[in-house]
C-alpha positions as semicolon CSV with decimal commas, in nm:
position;residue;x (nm);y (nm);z (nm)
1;X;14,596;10,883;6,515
2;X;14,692;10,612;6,704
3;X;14,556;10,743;7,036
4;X;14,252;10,841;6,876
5;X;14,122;10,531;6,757
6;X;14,236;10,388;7,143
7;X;14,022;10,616;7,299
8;X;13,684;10,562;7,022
9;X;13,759;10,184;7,142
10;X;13,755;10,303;7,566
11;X;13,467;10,480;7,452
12;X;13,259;10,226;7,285
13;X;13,370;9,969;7,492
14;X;13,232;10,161;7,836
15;X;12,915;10,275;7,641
16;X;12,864;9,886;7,557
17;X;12,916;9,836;7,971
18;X;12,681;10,122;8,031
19;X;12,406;9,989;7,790
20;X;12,442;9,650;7,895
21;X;12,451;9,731;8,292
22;X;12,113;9,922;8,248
23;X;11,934;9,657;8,027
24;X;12,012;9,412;8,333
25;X;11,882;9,668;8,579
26;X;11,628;9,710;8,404
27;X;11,503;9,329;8,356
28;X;11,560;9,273;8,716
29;X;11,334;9,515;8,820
30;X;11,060;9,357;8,553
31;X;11,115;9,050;8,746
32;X;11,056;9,239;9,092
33;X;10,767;9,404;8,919
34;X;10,621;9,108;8,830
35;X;10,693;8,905;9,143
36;X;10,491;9,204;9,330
37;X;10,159;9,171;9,168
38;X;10,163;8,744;9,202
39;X;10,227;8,881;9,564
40;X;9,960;9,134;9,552
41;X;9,720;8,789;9,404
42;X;9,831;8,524;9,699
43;X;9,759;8,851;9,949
44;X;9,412;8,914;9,784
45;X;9,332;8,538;9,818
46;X;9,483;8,519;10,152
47;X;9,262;8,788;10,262
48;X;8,937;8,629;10,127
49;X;8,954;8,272;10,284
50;X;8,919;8,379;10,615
51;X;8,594;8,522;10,480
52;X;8,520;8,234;10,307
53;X;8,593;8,003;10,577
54;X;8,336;8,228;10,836
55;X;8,105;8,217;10,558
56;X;8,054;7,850;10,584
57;X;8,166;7,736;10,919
58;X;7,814;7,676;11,019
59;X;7,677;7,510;10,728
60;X;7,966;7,252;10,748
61;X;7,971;7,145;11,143
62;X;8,088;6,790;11,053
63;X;8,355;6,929;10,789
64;X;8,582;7,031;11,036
65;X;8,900;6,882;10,882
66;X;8,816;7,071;10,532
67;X;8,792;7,459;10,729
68;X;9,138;7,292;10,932
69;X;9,318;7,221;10,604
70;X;9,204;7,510;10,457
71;X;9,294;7,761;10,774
72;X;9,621;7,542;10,790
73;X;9,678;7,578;10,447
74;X;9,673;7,974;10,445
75;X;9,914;7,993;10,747
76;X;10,143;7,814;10,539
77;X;10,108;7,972;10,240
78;X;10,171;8,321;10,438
79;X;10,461;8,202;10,629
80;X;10,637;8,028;10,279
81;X;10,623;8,398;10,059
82;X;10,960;8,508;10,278
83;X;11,137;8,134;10,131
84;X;11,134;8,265;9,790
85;X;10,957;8,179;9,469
86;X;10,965;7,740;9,444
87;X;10,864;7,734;9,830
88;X;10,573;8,004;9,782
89;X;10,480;7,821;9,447
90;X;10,516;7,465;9,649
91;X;10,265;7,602;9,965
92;X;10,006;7,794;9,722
93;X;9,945;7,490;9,562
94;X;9,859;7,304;9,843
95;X;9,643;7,634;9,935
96;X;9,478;7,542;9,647
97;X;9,460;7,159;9,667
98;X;9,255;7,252;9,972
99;X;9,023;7,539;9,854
100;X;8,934;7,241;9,580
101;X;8,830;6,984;9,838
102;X;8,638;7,281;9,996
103;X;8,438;7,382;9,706
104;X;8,398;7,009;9,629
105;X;8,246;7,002;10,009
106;X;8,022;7,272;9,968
107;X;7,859;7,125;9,654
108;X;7,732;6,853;9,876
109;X;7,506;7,112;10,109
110;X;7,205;7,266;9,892
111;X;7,153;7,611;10,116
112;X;7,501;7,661;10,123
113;X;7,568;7,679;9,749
114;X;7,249;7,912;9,770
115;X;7,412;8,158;10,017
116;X;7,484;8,456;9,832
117;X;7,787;8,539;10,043
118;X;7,958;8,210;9,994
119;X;7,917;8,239;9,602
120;X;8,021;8,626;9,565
121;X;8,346;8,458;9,787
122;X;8,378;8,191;9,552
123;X;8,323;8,387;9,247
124;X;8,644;8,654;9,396
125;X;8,819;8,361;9,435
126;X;8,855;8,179;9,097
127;X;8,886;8,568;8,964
128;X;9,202;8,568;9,186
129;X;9,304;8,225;9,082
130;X;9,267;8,301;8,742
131;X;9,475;8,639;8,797
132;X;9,753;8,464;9,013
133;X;9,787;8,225;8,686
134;X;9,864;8,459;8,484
135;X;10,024;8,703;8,712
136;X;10,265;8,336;8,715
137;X;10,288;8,344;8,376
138;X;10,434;8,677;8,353
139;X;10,647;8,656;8,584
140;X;10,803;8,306;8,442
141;X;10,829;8,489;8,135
142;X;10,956;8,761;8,255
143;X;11,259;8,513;8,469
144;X;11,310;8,376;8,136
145;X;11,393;8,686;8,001
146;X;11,613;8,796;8,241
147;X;11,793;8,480;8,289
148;X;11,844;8,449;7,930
149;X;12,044;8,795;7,927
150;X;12,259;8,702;8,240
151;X;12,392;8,404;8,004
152;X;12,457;8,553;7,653
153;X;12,737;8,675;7,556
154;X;12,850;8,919;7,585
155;X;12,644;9,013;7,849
156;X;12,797;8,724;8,115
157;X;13,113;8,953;8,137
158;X;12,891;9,221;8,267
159;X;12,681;9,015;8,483
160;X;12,825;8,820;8,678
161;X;13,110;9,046;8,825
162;X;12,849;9,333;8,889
163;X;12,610;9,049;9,085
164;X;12,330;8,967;8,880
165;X;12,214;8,616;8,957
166;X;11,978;8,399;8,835
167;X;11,595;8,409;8,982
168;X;11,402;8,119;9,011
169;X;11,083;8,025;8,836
170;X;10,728;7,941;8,982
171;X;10,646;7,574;8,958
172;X;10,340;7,504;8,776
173;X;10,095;7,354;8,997
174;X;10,122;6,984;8,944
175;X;9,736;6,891;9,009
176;X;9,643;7,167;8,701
177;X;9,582;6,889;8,466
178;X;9,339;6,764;8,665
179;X;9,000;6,839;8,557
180;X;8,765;7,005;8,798
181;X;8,408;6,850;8,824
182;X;8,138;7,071;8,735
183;X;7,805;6,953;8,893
184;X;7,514;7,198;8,788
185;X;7,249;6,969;8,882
């Protein structure tokens, strides 16, 4: 009887390890999941500044420091996605910081805010902003959720020795509370 009720104990106990190990793997890979579409966002964005950028060089001769900053801007925002989430997050919202002064540029030249190619390129663009915000979102929510299990108990004896770790979160951009200008005069 004895060794019964020892081996309904080895039993339950490795069942508990075997539930707990795949609820981890599986919130881990939400996390990855969700970390690939912000990446698949910043890539779509990346991809339509250059565009953007063309669309307007000659309108904006004189505004050669905005299309630097902006060109600058993307490079870095590129080169930051290998650093992990807080430098990515850090260097896309600069990225943005500088598409802002851009669009705030291009309000001051009449046949450029006409150009049909420049607005379709802005229009993509906030789509894609508003898509990498809540692709963000999801993915902080997601961390959250993840991190959370790592620390409960009894899932910490679990996690840690089979190497779950922490992930980081994606700072929130820190000029978001400041209110964009809307001139449709």
């Amino acid at each position: 009887m004895a060794a019964l009720i020892i081996v309904v104990v080895l039993v339950v106990l490795v069942l508990f390890g075997i539930l707990t190990y795949n609820g981890l793997v599986t919130k881990r890979n939400r996390v990855d999941e969700a970390n690939s579409q912000i990446q698949v966002q910043f890539q779509r964005r990346h991809d339509l500044i250059p565009n953007l950028v063309n669309a307007v060089k000659g309108y904006m001769d004189f505004e050669k420091g905005v299309l630097e900053a902006v060109t600058t801007a993307r490079s870095n925002a590129v080169a930051a996605g290998a650093q992990g989430p807080a430098a990515q997050g850090q260097a896309e919202n600069v990225l943005t910081g500088t598409l802002r002064s851009l669009f705030a540029v291009v309000e001051n030249y009449p046949d450029l805010k006409a150009n049909q190619n420049v607005l379709s390129l802005q229009e993509q663009l906030t789509t894609t902003e508003n898509q990498i915000s809540f692709s963000r979102q999801h993915y902080n929510a997601t961390v959250l959720e993840y991190n959370n299990s790592l620390q409960v108990f009894p899932n910490v004896l679990i996690a840690g020795p089979m190497g779950f770790t922490k992930r980081e979160f994606f700072a929130a951009d820190q000029d978001a509370s400041a209110v964009p200008v809307v001139n449709l005069g």
